[in-house]
Structure formats: C-alpha cells, structure tokens
N, C-alpha and C positions, 0 to 999 in steps of 0.2 A: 500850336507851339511845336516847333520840331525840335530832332533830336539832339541838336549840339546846346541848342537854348536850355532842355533838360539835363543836360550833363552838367551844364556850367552852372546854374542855378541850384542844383542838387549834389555838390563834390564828396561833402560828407555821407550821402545814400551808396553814392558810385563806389568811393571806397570803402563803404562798410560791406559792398556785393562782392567787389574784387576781394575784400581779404576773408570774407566767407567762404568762397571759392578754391582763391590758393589756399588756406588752411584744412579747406577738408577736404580739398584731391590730397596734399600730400601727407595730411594724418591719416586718411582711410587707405594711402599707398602702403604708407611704411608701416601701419598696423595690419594691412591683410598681407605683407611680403611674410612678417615676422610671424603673424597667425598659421599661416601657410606652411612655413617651414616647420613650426614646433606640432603643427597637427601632421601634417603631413609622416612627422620622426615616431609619434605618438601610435597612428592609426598604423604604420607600419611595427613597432615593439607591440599594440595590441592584439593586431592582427596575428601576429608571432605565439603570442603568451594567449591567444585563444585557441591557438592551433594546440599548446602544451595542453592546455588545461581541459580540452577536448580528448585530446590522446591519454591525460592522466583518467578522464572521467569513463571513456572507452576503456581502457587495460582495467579497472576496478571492477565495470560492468563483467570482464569476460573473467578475470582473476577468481573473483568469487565464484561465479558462475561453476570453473572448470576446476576450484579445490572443492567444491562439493560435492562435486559429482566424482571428483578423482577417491575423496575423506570416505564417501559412501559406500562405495562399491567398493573401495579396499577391504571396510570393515565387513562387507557381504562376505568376499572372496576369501578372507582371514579369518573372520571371527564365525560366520551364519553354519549352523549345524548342517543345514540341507543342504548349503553348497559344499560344503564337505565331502556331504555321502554322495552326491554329484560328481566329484571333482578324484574319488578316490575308487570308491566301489566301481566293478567290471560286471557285474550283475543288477539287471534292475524288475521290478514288477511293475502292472500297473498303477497300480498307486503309490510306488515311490516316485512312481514320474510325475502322475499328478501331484502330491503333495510338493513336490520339486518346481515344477511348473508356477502351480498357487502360489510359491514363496519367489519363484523371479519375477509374477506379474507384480507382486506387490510392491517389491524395489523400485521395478520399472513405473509403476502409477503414478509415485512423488514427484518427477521429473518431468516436464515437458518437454527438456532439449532431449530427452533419449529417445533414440527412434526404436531402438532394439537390442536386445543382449543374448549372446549365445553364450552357451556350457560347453565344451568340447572334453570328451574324453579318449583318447585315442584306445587305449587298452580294451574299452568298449565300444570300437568305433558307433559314437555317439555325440550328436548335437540337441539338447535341448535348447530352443528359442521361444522367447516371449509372443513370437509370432506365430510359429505354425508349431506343427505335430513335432517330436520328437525322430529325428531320422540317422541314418548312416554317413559317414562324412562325403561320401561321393554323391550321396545324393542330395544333400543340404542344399535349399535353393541361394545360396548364397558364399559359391564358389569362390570366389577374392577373399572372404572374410577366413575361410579354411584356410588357403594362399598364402594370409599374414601369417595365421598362428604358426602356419608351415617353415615361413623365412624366420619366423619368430625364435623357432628352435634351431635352425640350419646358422643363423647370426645371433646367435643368444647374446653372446658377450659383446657387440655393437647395440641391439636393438632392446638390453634388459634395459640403458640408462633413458632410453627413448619414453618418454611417459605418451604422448598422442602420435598418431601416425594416420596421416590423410589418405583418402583412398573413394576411389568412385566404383561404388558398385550397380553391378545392374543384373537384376533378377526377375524370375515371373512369381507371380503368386497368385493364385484362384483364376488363373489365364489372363492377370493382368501384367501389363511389363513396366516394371518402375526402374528407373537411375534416379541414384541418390548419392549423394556428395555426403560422406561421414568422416567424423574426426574418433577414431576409434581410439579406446584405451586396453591394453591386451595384461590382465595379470595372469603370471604364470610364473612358475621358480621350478628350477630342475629336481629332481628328489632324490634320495639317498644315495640309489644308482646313478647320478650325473645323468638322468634323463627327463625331457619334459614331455610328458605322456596328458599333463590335462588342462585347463584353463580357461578364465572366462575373459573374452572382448567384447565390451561396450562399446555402441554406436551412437555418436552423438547427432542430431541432424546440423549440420555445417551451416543451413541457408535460417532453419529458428536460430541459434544462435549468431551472428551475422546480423541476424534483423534486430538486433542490440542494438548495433552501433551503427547501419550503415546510414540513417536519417542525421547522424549527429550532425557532420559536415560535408555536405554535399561536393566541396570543392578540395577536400580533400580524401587522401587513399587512406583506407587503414587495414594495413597488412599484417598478419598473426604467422611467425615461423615457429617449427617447433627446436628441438635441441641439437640436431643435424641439417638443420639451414630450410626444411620444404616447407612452402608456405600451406598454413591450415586453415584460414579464412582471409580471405581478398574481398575487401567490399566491394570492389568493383567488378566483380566475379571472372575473373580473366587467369588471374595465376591460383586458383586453387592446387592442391598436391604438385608443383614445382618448385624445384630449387632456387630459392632469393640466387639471384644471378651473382659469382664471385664478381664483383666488381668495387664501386666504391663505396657505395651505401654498405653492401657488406663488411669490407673489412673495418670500416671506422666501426662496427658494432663489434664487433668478432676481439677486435682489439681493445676496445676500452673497455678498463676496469670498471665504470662506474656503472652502477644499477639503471643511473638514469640520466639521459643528455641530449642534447642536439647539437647540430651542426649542418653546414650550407652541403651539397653535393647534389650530382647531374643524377634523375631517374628516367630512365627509358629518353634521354638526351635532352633533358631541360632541365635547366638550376633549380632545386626544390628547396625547400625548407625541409629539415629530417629531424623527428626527433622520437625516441624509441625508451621503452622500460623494461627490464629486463625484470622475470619472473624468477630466479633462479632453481626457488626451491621445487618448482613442479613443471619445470624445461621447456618453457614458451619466452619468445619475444615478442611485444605486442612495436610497431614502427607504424607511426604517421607520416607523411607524404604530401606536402602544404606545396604545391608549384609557386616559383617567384614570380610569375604573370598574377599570378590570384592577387596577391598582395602589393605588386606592382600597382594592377585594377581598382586596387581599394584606394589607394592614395591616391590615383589618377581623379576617381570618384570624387574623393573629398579635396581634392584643387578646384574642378570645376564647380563644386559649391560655393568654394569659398570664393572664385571669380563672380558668380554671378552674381553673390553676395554681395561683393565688392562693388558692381556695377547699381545693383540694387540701395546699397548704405547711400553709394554716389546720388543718386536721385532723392535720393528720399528725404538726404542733406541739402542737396539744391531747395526742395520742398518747403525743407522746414525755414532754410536761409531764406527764401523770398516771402514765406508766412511773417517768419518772426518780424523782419525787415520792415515789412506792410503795415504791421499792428504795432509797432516804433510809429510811424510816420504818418500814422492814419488816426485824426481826430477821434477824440475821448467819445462823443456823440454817434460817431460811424459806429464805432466798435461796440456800445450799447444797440445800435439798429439793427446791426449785422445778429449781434446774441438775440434781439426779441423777432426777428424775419427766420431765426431757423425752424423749421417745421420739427411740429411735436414728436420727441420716441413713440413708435410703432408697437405697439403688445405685443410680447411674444409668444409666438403660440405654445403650448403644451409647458413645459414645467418652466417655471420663473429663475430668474437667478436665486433666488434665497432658497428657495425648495430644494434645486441645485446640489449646490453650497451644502444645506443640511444631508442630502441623501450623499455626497463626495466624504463628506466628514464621517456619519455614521459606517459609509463601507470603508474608511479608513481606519477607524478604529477596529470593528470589525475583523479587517486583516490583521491589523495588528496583535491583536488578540488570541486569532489560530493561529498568525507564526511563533507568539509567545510558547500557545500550547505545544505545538509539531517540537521549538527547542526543548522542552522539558523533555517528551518524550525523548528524545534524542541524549538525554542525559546533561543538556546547555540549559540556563536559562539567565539573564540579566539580573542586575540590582534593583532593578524595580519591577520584574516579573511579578510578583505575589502582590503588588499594589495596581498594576494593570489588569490583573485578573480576578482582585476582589479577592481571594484566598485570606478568613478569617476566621477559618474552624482549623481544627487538631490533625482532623483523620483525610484521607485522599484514596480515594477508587478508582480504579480507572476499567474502562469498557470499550473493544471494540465491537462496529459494526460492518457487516461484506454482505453484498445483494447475493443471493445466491444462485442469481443468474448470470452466469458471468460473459452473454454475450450483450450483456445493454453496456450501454455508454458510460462507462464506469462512472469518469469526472463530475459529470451533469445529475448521475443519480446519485453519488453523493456529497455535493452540493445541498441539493433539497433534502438528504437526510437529515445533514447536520442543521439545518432549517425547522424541520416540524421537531427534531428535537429539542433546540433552544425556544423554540417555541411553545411546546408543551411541558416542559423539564427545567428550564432555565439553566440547564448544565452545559456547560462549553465545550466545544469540537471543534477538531479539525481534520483535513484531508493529510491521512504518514504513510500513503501509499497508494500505488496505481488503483489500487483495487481494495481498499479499507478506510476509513476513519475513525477514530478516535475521542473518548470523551472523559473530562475528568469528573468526578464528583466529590465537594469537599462539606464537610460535617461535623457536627462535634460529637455524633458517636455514630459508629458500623456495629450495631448489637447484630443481634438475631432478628429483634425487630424490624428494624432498620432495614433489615438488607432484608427482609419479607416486605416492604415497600417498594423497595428497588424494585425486586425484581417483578410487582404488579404495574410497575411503572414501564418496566422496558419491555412487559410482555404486550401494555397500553399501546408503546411504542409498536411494535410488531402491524397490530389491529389499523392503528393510522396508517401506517405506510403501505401498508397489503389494501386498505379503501384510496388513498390518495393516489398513489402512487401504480398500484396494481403489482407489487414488486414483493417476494419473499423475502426478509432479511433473517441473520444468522447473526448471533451476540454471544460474544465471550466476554465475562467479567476477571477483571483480575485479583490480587489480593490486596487486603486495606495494609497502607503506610502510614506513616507518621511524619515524614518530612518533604517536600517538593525536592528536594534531590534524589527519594526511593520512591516518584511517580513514575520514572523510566520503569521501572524492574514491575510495578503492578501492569502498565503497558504490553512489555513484553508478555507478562503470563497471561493479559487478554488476549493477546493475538493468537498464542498458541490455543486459547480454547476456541477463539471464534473459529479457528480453523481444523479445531477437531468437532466443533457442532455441526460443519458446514459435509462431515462426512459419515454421520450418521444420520443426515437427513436436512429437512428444510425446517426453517422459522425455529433453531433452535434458541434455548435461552443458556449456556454453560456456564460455569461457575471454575476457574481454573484448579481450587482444591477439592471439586468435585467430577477432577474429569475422572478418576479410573475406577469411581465407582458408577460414572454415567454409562465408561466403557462395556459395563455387563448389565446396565436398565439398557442399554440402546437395544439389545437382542431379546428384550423380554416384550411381548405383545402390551400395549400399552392399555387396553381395557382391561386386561387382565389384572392389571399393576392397581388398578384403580378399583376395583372390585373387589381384592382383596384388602384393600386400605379400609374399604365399606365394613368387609367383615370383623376387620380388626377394630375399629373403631365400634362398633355394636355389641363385641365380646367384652371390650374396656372401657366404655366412657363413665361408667358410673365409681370406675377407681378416683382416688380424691389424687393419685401420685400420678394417672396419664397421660402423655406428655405427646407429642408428636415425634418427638426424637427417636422415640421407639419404636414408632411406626417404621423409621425409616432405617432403624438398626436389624427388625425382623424381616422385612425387603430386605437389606444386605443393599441397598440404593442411598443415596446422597438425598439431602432433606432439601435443599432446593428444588432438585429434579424431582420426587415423589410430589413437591406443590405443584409444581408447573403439568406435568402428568394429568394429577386429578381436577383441578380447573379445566382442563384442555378437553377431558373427558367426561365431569358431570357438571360442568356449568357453575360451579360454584368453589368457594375457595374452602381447603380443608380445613381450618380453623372455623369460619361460618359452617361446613357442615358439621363440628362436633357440637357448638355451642346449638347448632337447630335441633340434633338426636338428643341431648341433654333436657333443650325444654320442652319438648315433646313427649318425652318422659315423665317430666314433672306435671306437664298436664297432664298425663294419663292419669298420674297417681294422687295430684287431685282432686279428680274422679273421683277415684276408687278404694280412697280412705282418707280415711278421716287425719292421719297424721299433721303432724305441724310443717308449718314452710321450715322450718330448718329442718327437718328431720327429712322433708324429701330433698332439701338440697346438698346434703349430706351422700342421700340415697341415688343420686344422679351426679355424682363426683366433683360438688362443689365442696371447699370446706372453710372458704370465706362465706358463709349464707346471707352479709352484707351487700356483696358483688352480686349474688343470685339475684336478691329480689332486683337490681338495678337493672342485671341481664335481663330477666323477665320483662320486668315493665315493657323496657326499651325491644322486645321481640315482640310480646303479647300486647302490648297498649295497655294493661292494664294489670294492678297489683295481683299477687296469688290468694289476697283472699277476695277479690273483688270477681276475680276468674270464678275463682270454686261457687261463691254464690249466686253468679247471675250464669254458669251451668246449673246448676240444679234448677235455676228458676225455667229455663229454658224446659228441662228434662218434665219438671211440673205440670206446663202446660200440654206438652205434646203428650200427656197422659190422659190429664182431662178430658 
C-alpha cells in the first residue's frame, strides 16, 4: 500500500496529525514567547530584590556586629573604674598595671572580631595593650595606632564625629611581622584644659569581620564606608582604607535623604545595580554593587531553558500526538495485547516507594515542627503552633544545649543532639543558632520536684552524648512561663546560662536563676563542696525539719548546683544519700535497742513513721521488726 493510497484512505487520521501539529507548534509558540517575557521580567526584579535583601541581610550582620562592639567599649571607656585610673592617673605600680591589664583582657575575651585594644596616656607616656607588655609611646610595637590617636587630637573637631577609621598596620611582635587591616574605634574627649592627653582605640579585625558577608553573594561587591567617605571593608579586598571615589555612586548616596535605596549607575565603568543603607546613628554606610551583566546572565540563563523547553514540550507533544492518535485508531484487541506483552515492573532496589513516601512525610513533619519551635523562640508563632506541637500542659521550660567544642562541625552535631534528645526525652528541638539548639518542655507543674527530674534527665542527657557521640555538651536551663508567648524570654535566659556554664567549664548543667550563685560554687574545689554536704548531712539527718534547702543555704550555693556537684562526685543522688544515712541508722538502732519502730523513726528524722516503715521495707527488703529479729537470730548462732 503506498503513500498517497494512505493519505486518501485515511483523511480524517491526516487531519487529526495536521491540526495536532499546527496547534501545538503555535500554542507552545505563543505560550513560551509570553512565559519568556514574564519570567524573563520576574528573574530580572528577583534578581534585583535578591541583591536588596542580601545587602539588607549584610548591613544587619555588620550593624549589630559594630553597635556592640561600639555599646561596649563605650561603656568600658565611660563607665569601667580601671579604665579610669588608666585613662587619668600619671603614676602607675605593678599591679595597677596588672589589675589594669586583667580587666582589658577581659573586655577583649567576649569578642572575636577584636584583635586588640590599646590604653594610651600621654601625661604618662604610656600604652597598655591587650597584647604585649605595657610600654612607652615611641616604643609601642604598634606605631600607626599612636599615629591616629596623634591626628586624632591634631583634627579633633573633624575626627571626634568619625566613629571607625580604617588603617593597615604592620608590626613585629616576638620577631614575628604581622600586617593587619583594622577598623579601629578611638574614644577620647578633650578635658577641662581643652586638651586630649588619654584614650583608648579598639582594633577590630577587618578580614573576621568581612568573612560575615563576603560568601553571601559572590557576584556581587559589598562595600562598608565610614562617615567621611573611606571604605572600611571591601569584600572584594581591593579598596580597603580608600576613599569611595567622588563619582556617581557617591553623590546619589551623599545626597539622598533616605536611609535606604537603590538606583542604576556605572562602578569602576560598568552599569551596576546599587543599592545602599545608611547606618546613621553610628556613621557607616553599608553599599551593594550587583553588575548589570550578572543579571543580564541570569535572564539569558532562563531564555535558554525556556528554548530548550520549548523544543523539548515540541517533541514530547509530537510524542504524545502520535500515541494518542495510534490508540484512537488502533483496534480494542491490539491495545489489550500491547497492555498484557509489557514486561513486568522491575523491584526497586533499596527503599520502596511507600517506605519513601512515609520517611518524606515524617521528615516533613519533623521540620515542621522545629521551624514551629525556632518561631516561638523568636517571639512568632502561628494559630495552630500549640496543636502542631502537642502543647497541653500549663507550665513551659525551655533549655539550651552548645558542644563545647566549638571546632566540630557545629550543624551535623547538633542535628543528632536534638536526635538522642527526642529520643530519650520526647521533648522537642530545634537548631536557633550556628552554634546552639534549643529545647522546649511543657507540664502541668515545674515544683522542685520536677525540676530535680529534669535536671537527672539532662545530666542523662550529658552521659548519652559524651558515650555516642564522644562530644562534651554544656546546658543552660531557663525560667518556667506560663504562656507560649513567654517561651521566648525562658529561651533567652537559657542561652545566657548555657553560655555562662560553657565558661566555667565543661559538661555543665546551669540553671539561669542560679547563675550568680554558681558564679562563686564555680571557684570552690568541687570535692570539697561535697564533703562538706556529707558532714552536714550526718550533723542533721536525724532533725524531723532537714531539708536540703539548707544544705544549700549554708554553702551559700544554688540547690541545683550542690545536686549536680554531689552526684558528680559521690555517685549517688543527695536525696538517696540522706534517705541511705537515715536507714542505716535505724538499723543500727535496731540493733542496739530495744525501742519501737516509731520511736527510732522519730529518732532518725522521720516524723511520718508511716512513710518510714514504707522507706524501710522498699531499702531493707524487709519490715523493721522482721530486720531486728532475723538479726538477732543471725547474732544467736554465730555465738553458739
């Protein structure tokens, strides 16, 4: 049969292919022209409003960053006694220096981004630094840094409104030669004489800060001036300590009133995207720098997807037109033979679709669940937060946990923290920082009790992840709320204890309303602490009013902290060891008289003698008069 005999014999096939054809070239034309153009408009405003929201999330990063550090050292250089006597006195001894010294290392400890802080006194020519020895201003290994404080008073009335000023120094120290790129902050105010005789500048490291933001967007610049135009970090490390070029990027900043904006103009001679925030209150501009090829690039990108798309829809519609077409025209019987001649589905190896399916689901909920959490903490949470998360008790705790190694792999160890703890705790976590997680705990009561559970629970915790793990963790607990709107605020005061436990030592347990009395158990030798609990505990257990409370009122220590102490140190929990000296006692004494079970439980500071015999039993195995007589019987034969 040839082909014209087919055509003519088959009109209605021919035209059902013909208008498959023209309809889906020119619907998949004129839907990928319009897909095109509107993604195209889209990927280009994204691209834009990614670059914003990169530069808004950059300028946050370094904002905070730089009023912290600015809030801090203000309050050192203003409020701190020793920088005073630093800053005023012309006489010093050795241990005003050292005491002087001890109190800037300490400043300088909280901070990462600070590389260094100098004291300068002129009247004594004098530099104390965080680094080295105390020296003379000519001799200071750190000649630039003198240099400013120098220009610092020589242009006081330009350089007082200057809050950062960039500067590369380069110094030897222990015969080593370092250059270091610093964003220094210089306080100092002239004094009664209109003269500035002392001051301290802070050295921030330029390239730790920097490494904030320069991973955010690789395609584009992100440049920091401070409030006389020189740039103070350059991600692209090229214009450190130089003047933004008066050109045009500058004056559209220089000139616009508004805190925050963008606008098109040429950088180093190519059409950029620009868009900048002004810090005002502490005299930085943070400026992004997006080139219009990057974004040109990306729409280019997503044309030729959509072309190949295009060509790809094209085929696949030919495809399906000659399928559908065939199974039209192709007997009821074929199309049964065709279905029973396909070769059977193949097992797939390793996990099934349903398996799947259920593990896609549970880590879905899962997420769901810690992003719930992460909002609460954050002080957010949805209308159906407390029916996602189960919340069906009163009270709410919250707990952080930090490896207190902090060069492992932060993400991935706490990952599996929040793991063995759902796993052995059933309490929920989540990851609310590089380097912490978070855990809520909800109840219908936080006694004393209570939280003497917890904390056997999270010391449990500890024991697991130091065997699994091989990892020291450090836990701050916060304080009990009452509503999922005050989980934020119990949050917060965990974070602050985990990270005062993290600096009295390792595998701590803190309790945030017992941190400043842990502040003075942390300097007390810890066997000590517990030896003395022993003596106090043998001088008092046979009071019917001794309480452990007192235990920890005569320490002058926190009643959490004294438990976790003497577990840690004799093995046992201090409530079992008073209940064990109690019946050990009352064994003795029914030995060694004849009294009644009430009268020694009386005598060994019971004054329920109901609860006694219960205690007894439940210690001894066996009632107090069943003890006394099958001693004696014992005592009887080893006589015979």
């Amino acid at each position: 049969m040839n082909l014209k005999k087919i055509l003519t014999n088959n009109k209605l096939l021919v035209r059902l292919i013909a208008s498959y054809l023209i309809t889906s070239i020119l619907l998949t034309g004129v839907l990928m022209g319009a897909l095109s153009s509107f993604i195209s408009t889209r990927t280009e405003l994204k691209t834009t409003e990614t670059a914003q929201n990169i530069m808004r999330q950059s300028y946050n990063t370094y904002y905070y960053a730089l009023t912290d550090i600015y809030g801090d050292y203000y309050q050192l250089w203003s409020k701190d006694i020793q920088m005073k006597k630093a800053l005023e006195q012309t006489e010093f001894s050795s241990l005003d220096l050292q005491v002087i010294a001890n109190s800037l290392d300490n400043a300088t400890f909280r901070d990462d981004f600070i590389d260094s802080v100098y004291i300068i006194n002129k009247e004594a020519d004098l530099v104390i630094s965080n680094n080295t020895e105390p020296s003379s201003l000519s001799a200071f290994y750190d000649q630039s840094g003198v240099d400013l404080f120098t220009d610092f008073e020589k242009y006081y009335e330009t350089y007082k409104d200057i809050v950062f000023f960039p500067r590369t120094a380069t110094y030897n120290i222990n015969n080593v030669n370092n250059k270091k790129n610093y964003i220094s902050i210089v306080y100092a105010s002239k004094n009664k004489e209109n003269k500035l005789t002392s001051g301290i500048i802070v050295n921030i490291d330029q390239d730790k800060l920097s490494s904030l933001v320069n991973d955010a967007n690789e395609n584009s610049t992100m440049v920091v001036i401070n409030s006389s135009g020189k740039i103070i970090s350059d991600s692209k490390g090229i214009g450190f300590g130089k003047p933004l070029p008066q050109g045009e990027i500058y004056n559209n900043i220089a000139n616009n009133m508004e805190d925050e904006d963008s606008f098109v103009g040429n950088y180093l001679g190519e059409k950029s995207f620009i868009t900048f925030k002004k810090a005002s209150n502490i005299g930085f501009v943070f400026i992004s720098i997006t080139p219009y090829s990057y974004i040109s690039e990306e729409v280019a990108k997503v044309n030729r997807v959509i072309a190949l798309f295009f060509v790809i829809s094209l085929l696949i519609s030919l495809l399906v037109n000659v399928f559908s077409i065939k199974k039209i025209y192709s007997p009821l019987n074929n199309l049964i033979k065709d279905m029973k001649d396909n070769p059977s589905i193949e097992k797939t190896d390793g996990m099934n679709e349903y398996a799947f399916l259920e593990e896609a689901y549970d880590d879905l909920v899962l997420k769901n669940k810690q992003s719930h959490i992460a909002r609460i903490f954050n002080g957010h949470h949805s209308d159906n937060t407390v029916e996602v998360l189960g919340f069906t008790k009163d009270k709410f705790l919250s707990f952080a946990v930090m490896p207190d190694d902090t060069s492992l792999k932060i993400p991935t160890v706490l990952q599996e923290l929040i793991r063995i703890v759902e796993v052995n705790t059933q309490w929920l976590g989540a990851i609310v920082s590089s380097e912490s997680m978070g855990c809520i705990i909800n109840q219908d009561d936080l006694d004393d009790g209570e939280m003497d559970s917890i904390m056997e629970q999270l010391v449990n915790i500890q024991e697991i992840v130091l065997h699994e793990l091989d990892i020291a963790i450090s836990i701050g607990v916060g304080t009990v709320v009452n509503s999922i709107d005050s989980i934020r605020y119990s949050h917060r005061y965990a974070t602050i204890a985990v990270q005062y436990a993290q600096s009295i030592g390792e595998s701590q347990v803190i309790f945030y309303n017992e941190i400043e009395n842990s502040k003075v158990a942390a300097s007390v030798n810890k066997d000590t602490i517990a030896d003395n609990m022993v003596d106090y505990v043998m001088a008092n257990y046979s009071r019917q009013d001794f309480s452990v409370d007192e235990i920890a009122e005569e320490l002058d220590l926190s009643l959490g902290y004294i438990r976790q102490i003497f577990r840690s140190e004799k093995d046992i929990t201090l409530n079992d060891f008073i209940i064990n000296t109690r019946i050990d006692k009352a064994k003795q004494l029914l030995l060694a008289t004849e009294d009644t079970a009430k009268d020694i439980s009386e005598a060994v500071g019971y004054y329920d003698n109901r609860y006694f015999y219960t205690i007894f039993k439940k210690k001894v195995g066996m009632t107090t008069e069943e003890y006394r007589k099958s001693q004696k019987e014992v005592a009887a034969d080893e006589n015979q």
